[in-house]
N, C-alpha and C positions, 0 to 999 in steps of 0.2 A: 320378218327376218330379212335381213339386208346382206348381200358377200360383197366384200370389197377385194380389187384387186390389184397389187403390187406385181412390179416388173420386175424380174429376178433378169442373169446376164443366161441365164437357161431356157428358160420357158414363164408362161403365166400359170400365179398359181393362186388360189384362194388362200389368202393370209388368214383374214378376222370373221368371224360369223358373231353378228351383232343381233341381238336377241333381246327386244324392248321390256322395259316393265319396272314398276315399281319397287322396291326392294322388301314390299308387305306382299309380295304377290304369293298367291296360294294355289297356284293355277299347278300344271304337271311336273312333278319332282325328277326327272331325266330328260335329257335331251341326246338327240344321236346326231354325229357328226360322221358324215363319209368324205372323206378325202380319197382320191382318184391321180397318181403321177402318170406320167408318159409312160407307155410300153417298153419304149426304144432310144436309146439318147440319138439327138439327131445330128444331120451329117457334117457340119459345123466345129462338134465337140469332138474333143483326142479320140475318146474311143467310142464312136461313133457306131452305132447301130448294137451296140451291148445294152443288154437288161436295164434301165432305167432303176434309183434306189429313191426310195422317200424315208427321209428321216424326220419325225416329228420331237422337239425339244420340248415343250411347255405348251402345256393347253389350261390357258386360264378362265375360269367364268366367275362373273360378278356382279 
């Protein structure tokens, strides 16, 4: 398993979790994914030191 990562104008965040294999593979039918944001946005941003949010759009595997 590979994480790649992109620079957001926020923080660094795990984009892609890349997960090898054949498309006949018969190996384990789930996989778990933990994503982790920041606690606190930091001192930089408007409102700085408020609850950090993570919104997830699309999670694809293929």
């Amino acid at each position: 398993m590979k994480a790649f990562y992109k620079y957001s104008l926020y923080f660094f965040v795990p984009l892609i979790l890349v997960w090898g294999g054949s498309y006949f593979f018969s190996g384990p039918k789930e996989l778990k994914v933990i994503v982790e944001n920041v606690q606190k946005l930091p001192k930089w941003h408007p409102s700085a030191g408020e609850d950090a949010w993570l919104f997830v759009d699309e999670v694809l595997f293929w």
